[in-house]
C-alpha positions as CSV (number, residue, x, y, z in Angstrom):
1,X,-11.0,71.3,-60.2
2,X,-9.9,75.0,-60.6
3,X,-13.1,76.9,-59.1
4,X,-14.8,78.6,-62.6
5,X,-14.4,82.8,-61.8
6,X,-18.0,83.0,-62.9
7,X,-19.6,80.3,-61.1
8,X,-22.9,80.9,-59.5
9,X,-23.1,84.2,-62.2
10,X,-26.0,84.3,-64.7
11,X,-25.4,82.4,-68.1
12,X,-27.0,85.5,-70.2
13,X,-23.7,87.5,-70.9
14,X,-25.1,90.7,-70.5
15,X,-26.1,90.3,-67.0
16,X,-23.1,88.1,-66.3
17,X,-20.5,91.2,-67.1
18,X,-23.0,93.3,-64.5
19,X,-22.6,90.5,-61.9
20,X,-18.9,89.8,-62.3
21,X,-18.5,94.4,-61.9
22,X,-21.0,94.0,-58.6
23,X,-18.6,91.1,-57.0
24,X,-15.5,92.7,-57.7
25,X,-16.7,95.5,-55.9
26,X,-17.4,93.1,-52.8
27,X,-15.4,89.9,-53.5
28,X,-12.0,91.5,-51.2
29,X,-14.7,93.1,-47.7
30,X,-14.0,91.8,-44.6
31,X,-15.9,89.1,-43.4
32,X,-18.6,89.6,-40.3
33,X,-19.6,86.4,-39.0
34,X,-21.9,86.8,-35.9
35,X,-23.8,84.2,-36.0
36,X,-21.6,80.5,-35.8
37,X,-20.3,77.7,-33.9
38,X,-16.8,78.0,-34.3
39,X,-14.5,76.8,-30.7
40,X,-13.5,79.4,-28.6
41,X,-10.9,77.1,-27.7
42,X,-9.2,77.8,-31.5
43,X,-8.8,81.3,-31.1
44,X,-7.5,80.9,-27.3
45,X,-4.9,78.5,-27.6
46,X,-4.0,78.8,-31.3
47,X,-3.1,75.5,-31.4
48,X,-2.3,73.3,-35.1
49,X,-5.8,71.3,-36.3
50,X,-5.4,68.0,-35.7
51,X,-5.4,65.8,-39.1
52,X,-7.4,66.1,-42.5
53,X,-10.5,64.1,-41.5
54,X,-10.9,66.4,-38.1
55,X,-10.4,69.0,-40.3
56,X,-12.7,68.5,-42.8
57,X,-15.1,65.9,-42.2
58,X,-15.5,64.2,-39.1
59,X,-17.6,67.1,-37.0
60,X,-19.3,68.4,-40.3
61,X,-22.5,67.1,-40.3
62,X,-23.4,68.0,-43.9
63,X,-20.6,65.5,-44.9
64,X,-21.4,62.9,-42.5
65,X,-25.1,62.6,-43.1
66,X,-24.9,62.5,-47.1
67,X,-22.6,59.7,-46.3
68,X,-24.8,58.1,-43.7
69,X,-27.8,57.9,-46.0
70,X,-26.1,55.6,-48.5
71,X,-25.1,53.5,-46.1
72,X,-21.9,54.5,-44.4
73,X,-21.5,54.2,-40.8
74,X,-20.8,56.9,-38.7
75,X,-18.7,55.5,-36.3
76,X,-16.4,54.7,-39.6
77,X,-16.1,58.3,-40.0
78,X,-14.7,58.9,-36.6
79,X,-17.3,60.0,-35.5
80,X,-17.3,59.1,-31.0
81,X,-20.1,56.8,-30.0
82,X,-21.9,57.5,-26.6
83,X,-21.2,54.5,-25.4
84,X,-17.5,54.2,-25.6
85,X,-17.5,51.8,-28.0
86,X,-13.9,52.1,-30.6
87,X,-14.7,54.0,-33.4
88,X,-12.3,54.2,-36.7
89,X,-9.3,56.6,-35.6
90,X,-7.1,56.6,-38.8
91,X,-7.6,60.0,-40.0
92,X,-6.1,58.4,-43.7
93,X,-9.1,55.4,-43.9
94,X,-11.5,58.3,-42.6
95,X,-10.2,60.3,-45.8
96,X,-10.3,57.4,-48.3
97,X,-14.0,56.4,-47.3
98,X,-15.3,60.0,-47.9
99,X,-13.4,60.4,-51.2
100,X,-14.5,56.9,-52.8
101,X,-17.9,58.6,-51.7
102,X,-17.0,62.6,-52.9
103,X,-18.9,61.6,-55.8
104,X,-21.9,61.7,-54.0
105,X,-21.7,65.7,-53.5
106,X,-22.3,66.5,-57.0
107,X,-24.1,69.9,-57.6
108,X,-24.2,70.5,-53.7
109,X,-23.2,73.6,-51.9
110,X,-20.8,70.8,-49.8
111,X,-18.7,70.4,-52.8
112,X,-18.3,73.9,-53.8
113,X,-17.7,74.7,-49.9
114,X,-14.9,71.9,-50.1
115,X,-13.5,72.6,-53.0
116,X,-13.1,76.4,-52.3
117,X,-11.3,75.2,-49.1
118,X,-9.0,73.2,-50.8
119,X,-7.9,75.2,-53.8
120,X,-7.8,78.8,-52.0
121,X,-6.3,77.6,-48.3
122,X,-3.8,74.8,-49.5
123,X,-3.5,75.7,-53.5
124,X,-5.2,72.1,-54.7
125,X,-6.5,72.3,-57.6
126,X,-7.3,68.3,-58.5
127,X,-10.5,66.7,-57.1
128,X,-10.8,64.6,-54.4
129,X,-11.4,60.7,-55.9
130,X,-10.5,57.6,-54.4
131,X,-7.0,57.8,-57.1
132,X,-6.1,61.1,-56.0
133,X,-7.1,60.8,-52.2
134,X,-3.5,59.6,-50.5
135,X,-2.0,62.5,-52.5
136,X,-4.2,65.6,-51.2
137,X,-4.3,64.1,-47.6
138,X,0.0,64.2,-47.6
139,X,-0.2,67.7,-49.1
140,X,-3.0,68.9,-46.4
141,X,-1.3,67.0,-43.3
142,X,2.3,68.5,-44.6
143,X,0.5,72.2,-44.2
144,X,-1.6,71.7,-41.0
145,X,1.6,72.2,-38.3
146,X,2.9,75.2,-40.2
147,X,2.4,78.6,-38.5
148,X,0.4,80.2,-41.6
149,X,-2.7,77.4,-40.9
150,X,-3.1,78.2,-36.8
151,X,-6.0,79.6,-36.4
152,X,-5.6,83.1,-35.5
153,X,-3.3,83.3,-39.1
154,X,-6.2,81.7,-40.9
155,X,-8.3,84.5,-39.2
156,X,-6.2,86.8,-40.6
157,X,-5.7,84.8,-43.8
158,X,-9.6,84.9,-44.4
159,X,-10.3,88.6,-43.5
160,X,-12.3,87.7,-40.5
161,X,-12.5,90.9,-38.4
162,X,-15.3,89.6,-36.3
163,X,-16.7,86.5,-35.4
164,X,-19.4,85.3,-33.1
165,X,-19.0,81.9,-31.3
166,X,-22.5,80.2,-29.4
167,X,-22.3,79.3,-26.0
168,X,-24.4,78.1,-23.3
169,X,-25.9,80.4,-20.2
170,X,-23.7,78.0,-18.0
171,X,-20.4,78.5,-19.6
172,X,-17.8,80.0,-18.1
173,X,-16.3,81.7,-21.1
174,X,-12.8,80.8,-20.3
175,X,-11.5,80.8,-23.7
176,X,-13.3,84.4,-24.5
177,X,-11.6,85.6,-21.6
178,X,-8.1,83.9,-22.4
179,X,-8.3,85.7,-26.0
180,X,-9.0,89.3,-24.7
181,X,-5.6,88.9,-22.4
182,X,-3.5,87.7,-24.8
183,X,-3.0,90.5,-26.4
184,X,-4.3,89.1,-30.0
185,X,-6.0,91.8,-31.9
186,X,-8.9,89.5,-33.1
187,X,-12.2,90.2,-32.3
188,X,-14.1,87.0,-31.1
189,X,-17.3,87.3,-29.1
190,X,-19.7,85.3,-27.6
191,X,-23.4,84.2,-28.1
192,X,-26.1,83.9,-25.3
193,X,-27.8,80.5,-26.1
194,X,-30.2,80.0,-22.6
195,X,-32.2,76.9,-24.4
196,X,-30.5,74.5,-21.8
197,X,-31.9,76.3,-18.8
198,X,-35.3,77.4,-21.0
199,X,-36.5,74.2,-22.6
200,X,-38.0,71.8,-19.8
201,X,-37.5,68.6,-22.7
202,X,-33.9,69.1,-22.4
203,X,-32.1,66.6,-20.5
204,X,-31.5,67.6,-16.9
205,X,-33.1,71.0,-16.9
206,X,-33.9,71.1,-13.5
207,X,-29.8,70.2,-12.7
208,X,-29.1,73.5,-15.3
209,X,-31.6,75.9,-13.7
210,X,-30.0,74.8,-10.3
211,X,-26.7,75.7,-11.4
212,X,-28.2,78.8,-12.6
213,X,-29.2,79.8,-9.6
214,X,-25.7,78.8,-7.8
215,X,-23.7,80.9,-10.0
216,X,-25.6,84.1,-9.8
217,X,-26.6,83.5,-6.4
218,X,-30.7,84.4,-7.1
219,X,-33.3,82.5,-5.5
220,X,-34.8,79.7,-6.7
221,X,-38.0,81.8,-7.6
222,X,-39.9,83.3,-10.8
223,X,-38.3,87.0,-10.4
224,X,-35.0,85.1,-9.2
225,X,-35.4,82.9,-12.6
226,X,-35.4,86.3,-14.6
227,X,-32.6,87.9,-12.5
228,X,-30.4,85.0,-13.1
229,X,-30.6,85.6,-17.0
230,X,-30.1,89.6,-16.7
231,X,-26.7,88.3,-14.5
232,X,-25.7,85.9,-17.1
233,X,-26.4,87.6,-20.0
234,X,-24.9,90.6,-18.5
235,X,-21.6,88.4,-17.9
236,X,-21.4,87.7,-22.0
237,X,-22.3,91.3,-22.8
238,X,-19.2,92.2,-20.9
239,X,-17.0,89.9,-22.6
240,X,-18.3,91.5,-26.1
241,X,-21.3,89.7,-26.5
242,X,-23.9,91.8,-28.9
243,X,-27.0,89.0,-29.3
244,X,-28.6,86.1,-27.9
245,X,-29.6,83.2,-29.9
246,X,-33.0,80.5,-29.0
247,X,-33.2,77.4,-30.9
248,X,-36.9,76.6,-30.0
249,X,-38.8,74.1,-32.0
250,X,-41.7,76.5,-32.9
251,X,-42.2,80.3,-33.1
252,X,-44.7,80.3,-30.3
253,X,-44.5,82.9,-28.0
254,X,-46.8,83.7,-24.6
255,X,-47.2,87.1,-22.9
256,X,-48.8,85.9,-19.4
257,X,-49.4,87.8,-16.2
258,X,-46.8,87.4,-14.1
259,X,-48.6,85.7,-11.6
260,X,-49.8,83.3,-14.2
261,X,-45.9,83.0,-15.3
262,X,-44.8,82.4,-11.9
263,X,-47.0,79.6,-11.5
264,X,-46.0,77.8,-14.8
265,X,-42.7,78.5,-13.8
266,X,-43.6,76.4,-10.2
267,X,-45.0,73.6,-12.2
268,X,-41.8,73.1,-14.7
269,X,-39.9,73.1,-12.0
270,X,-41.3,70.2,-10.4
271,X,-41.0,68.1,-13.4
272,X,-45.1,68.3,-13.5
273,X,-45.4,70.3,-17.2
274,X,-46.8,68.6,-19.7
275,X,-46.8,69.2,-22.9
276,X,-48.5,72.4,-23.4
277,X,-47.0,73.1,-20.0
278,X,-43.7,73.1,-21.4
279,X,-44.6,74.7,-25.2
280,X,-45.6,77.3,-23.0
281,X,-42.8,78.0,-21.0
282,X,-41.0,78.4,-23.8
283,X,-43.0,80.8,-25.7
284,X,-43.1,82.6,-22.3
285,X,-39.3,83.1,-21.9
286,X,-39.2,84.1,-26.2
287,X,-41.0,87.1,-25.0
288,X,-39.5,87.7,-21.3
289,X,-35.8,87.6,-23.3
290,X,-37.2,90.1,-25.8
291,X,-38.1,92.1,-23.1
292,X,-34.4,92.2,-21.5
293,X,-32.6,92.9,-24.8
294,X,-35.4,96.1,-24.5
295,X,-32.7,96.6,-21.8
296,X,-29.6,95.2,-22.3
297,X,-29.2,95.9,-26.1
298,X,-28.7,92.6,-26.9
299,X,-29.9,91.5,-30.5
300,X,-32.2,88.4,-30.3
301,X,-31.7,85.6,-32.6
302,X,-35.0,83.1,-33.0
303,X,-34.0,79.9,-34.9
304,X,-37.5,77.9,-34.7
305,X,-39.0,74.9,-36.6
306,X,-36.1,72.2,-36.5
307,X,-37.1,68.8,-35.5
308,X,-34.6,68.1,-33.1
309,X,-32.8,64.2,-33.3
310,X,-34.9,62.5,-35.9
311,X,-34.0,59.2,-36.2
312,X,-34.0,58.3,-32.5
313,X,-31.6,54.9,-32.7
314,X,-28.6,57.3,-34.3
315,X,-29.7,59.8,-30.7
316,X,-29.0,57.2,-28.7
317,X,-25.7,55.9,-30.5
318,X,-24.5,59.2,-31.3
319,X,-26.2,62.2,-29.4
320,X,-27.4,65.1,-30.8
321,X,-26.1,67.6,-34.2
322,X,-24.9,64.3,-36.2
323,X,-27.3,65.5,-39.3
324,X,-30.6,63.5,-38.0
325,X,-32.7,67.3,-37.5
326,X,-35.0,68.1,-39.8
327,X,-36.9,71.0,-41.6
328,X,-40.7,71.3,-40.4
329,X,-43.6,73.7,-41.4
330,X,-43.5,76.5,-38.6
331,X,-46.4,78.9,-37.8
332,X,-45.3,82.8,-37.3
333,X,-48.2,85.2,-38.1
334,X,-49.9,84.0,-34.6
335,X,-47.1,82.2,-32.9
336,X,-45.2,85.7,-32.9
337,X,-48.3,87.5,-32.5
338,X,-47.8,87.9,-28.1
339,X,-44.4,88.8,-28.8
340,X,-45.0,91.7,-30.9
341,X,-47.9,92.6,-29.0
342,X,-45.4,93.6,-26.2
343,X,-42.7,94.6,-28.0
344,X,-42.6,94.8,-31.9
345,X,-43.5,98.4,-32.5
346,X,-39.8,99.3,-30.2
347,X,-37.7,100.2,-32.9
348,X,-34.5,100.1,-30.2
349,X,-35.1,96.2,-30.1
350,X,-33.6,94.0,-32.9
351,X,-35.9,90.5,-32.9
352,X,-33.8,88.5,-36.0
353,X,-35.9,85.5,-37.5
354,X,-35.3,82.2,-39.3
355,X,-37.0,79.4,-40.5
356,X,-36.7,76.2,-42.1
357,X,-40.1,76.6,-43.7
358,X,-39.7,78.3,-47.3
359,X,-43.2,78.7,-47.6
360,X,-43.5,81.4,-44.9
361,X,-41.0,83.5,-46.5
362,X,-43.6,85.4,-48.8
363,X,-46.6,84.6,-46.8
364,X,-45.5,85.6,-43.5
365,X,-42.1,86.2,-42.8
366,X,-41.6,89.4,-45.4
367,X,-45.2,91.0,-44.5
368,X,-44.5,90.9,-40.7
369,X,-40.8,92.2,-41.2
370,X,-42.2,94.5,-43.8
371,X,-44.1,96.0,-41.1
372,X,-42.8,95.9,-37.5
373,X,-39.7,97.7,-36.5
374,X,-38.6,95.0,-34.3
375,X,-38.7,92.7,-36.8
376,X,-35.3,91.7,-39.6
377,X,-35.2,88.5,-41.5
378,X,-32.0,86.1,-41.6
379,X,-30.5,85.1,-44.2
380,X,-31.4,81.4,-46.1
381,X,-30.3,79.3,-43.2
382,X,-28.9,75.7,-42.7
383,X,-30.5,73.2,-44.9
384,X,-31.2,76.5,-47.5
385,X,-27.8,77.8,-46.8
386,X,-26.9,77.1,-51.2
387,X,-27.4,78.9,-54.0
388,X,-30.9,78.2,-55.2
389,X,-31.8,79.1,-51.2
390,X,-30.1,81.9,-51.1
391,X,-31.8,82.9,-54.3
392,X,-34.9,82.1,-53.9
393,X,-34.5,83.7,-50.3
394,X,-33.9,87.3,-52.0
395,X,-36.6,86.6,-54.6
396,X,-39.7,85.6,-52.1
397,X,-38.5,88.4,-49.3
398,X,-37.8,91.4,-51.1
399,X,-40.7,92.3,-53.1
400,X,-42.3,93.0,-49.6
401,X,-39.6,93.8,-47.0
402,X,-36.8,95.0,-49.1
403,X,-33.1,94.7,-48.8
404,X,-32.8,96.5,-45.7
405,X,-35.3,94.4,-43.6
406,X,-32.6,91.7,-43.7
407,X,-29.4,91.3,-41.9
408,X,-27.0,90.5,-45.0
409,X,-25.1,86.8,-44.2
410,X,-24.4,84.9,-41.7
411,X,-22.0,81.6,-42.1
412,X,-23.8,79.7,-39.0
413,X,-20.7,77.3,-38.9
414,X,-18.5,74.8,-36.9
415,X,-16.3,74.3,-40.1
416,X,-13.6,77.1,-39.8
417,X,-12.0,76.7,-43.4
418,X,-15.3,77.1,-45.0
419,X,-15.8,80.5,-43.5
420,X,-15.0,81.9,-46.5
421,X,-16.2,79.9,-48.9
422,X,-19.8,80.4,-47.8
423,X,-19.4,84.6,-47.5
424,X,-18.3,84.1,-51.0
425,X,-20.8,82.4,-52.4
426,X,-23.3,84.5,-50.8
427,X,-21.5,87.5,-52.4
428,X,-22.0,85.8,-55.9
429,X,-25.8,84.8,-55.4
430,X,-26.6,88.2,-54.3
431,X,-24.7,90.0,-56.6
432,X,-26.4,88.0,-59.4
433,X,-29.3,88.7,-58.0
434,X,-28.7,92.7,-57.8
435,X,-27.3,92.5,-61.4
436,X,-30.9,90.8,-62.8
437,X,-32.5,93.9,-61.2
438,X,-30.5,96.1,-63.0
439,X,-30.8,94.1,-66.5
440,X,-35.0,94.3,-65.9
441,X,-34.1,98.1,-65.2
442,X,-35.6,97.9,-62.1
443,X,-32.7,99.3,-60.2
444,X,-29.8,101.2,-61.3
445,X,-26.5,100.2,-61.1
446,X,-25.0,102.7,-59.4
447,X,-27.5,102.2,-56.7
448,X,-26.6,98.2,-57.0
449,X,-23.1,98.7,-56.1
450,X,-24.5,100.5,-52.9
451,X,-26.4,97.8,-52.1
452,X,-23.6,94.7,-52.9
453,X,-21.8,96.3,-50.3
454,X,-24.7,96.7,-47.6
455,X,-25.6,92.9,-48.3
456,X,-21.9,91.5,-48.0
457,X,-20.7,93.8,-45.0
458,X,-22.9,96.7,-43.8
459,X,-26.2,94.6,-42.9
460,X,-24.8,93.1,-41.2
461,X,-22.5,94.4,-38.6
462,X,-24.9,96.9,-37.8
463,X,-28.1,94.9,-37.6
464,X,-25.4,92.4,-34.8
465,X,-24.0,95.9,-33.3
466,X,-20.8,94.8,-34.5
């Protein structure tokens, strides 16, 4: 299974030796994460992961859904069951039934995540198969209590010297708070995600925008509705907090009056907004949250055009994030359009985009970033988070928005050993990428080696003010 040194590199050799030069400028930087969905709890407590399957495959839902479409169930993967009902809890059967399946990861970015994980954290170098399975789970549960695989020393271990957790407007940030008084010298900061007390679909909005109000002690009004966000998200900036992130389900934006807003805000309040009501609402608070990082500095993060809970019978089994979301064609030249009406020629504000949608990429995404100071693009995310996204990200985007219209890489995450496995394939992709420029002598390679290091570190922690 030894990981080829040159995987992911161009097969001409000419252009290959220019790649392998760019990476090895690069491979060793340390690693920004701001953007993820790591547990705060890790870091705070620095406790031993549990087993193998916890480790590896029970909460990541790009190896549970691959397994669930041919067939497996996911309640044999350990995976908990609204209801109650028992679930397989043998972390060894959970291990054998995803390696008599590994098979079915071929030529995924999965694979090469896992295998990177196994052979550079625990030095295994045989693939996972239903004959070799028993051995590599002794050999991983053997490591998992010893003090070098905690999670502070894996932060260590992995050259981590920031990382971004996402957290709810209602959370208390214990665990942030329990990791700045320990004394620890990693840096672990928290995200502003409002979307609970933002989206009138979710379940019990009203019940979160009432315990908005109690904690910051506003009034159950419009201007009390905004004040309670400036509190909260004034509460995360001082616990290190640089951005915000809003997982909407489209792009659309609203700039209303604010009498108009107030009254929209009346109706969703009552439970009486329909559905254009609610759409809305949401586009109204995109461009009201803009409007506060204008003040608070805080970089906004819009991840749009995810169709939330797909297969409705694994909702109701399971509950949400268990690989059922998917990709859907997302509007942004007019759904952005009242957004950067009020605030896209500010060049203080930072307004970070993703999408699902490949298509917009050339046809909107790159012109509009191309042109409004507000505006940076995200890196290839979730679904496009591989190789062929990645390059085909670079190759749609930068013809019109260049390199520095981006934010470099973000891992986006709840699988903590594969933290390093994605920066490093990133690294490759884009250092292929750089090293095709130079062999089409459209960019020198003096200039590339600039630029490896802006895409693997510098984009990125100063686009996140990190």
């Amino acid at each position: 299974m030894a990981l080829h040194p040159d995987r992911l590199f161009p097969a001409d050799p000419g252009t290959r030796s220019i790649a392998r030069r760019l990476y090895a400028s690069v491979e060793k930087l340390p690693i920004i994460s701001p953007h993820g969905h790591t547990d705060p709890s890790w870091y705070a407590e620095d406790r031993a992961f549990p087993d193998p399957a916890a480790l590896f495959i029970t909460p990541d839902h790009y190896a549970t859904r691959m397994l669930y479409s041919q067939g497996v169930k996911l309640q044999d993967l350990g995976v908990a069951m609204r209801n109650g009902e028992t679930v397989e809890t043998d972390p060894r059967k959970i291990w054998r039934l995803f390696a008599s399946h590994f098979h079915l990861f071929a030529g995924t970015p999965t694979r090469l995540w896992f295998e990177h994980s196994l052979e550079t954290v625990f030095g295994i170098t045989e693939r996972l198969s239903i004959d070799t399975a028993d051995d590599l789970f002794d050999r991983i549960e053997a490591a998992i209590p010893t003090p070098e695989m905690r999670p502070r020393a894996l932060f260590d271990r992995f050259g981590i010297e920031v990382i971004a957790t996402t957290d709810g407007a209602l959370e208390d940030l214990a665990h942030h708070d329990a990791v700045r008084k320990s004394g620890w010298y990693g840096r672990v900061v928290p995200t502003y995600r409002p979307d609970a007390v933002v989206d009138p679909n979710v379940l019990g909005f009203a019940d979160n925008v009432a315990r908005l109000f109690a904690m910051t002690g506003e009034p159950a009004t419009w201007a009390g509705y905004l004040n309670a966000h400036r509190a909260r998200r004034a509460f995360f900036k001082a616990r290190g907090a640089t951005a915000t992130d809003h997982g909407h389900a489209t792009a659309r934006t609203e700039n209303l009056p604010q009498a108009d807003a107030a009254k929209l805000f009346e109706v969703v309040m009552a439970g009486r907004a329909d559905a254009a009501q609610a759409e809305a609402f949401r586009g109204q608070m995109l461009t009201e949250m803009a409007r506060m990082s204008q003040d608070d500095g805080l970089v906004m993060q819009i991840h749009p055009g995810s169709y939330r809970n797909h297969n409705p019978s694994l909702f109701a089994d399971f509950g949400p994030d268990k690989g059922a979301d998917i990709p859907k064609a997302t509007d942004y030249v007019h759904a952005l359009k009242p957004l950067l009406d009020a605030v896209g020629n500010d060049s203080r504000l930072t307004v970070i985009l993703f999408t699902l949608d490949e298509t917009a990429y050339s046809r909107e995404l790159a012109p509009l970033a191309g042109h409004y100071p507000a505006l940076k693009l995200g890196p290839a995310w979730w679904f496009f988070d591989s190789p062929e996204g990645m390059r085909r990200f670079r190759e749609t985007t930068t013809e019109t928005a260049g390199f520095y219209n981006t934010v470099g890489f973000n891992d986006d995450t709840r699988a903590y050993l594969s933290i390093p496995a994605r920066h490093d394939m990133a690294r490759r992709v884009d250092c292929a990428y750089l090293a095709r420029l130079i062999a089409d002598h459209r960019l020198d390679e003096e200039e590339a080696f600039g630029l490896a290091g802006e895409l693997a570190y510098g984009l990125a922690k100063r686009a996140y003010r990190l």
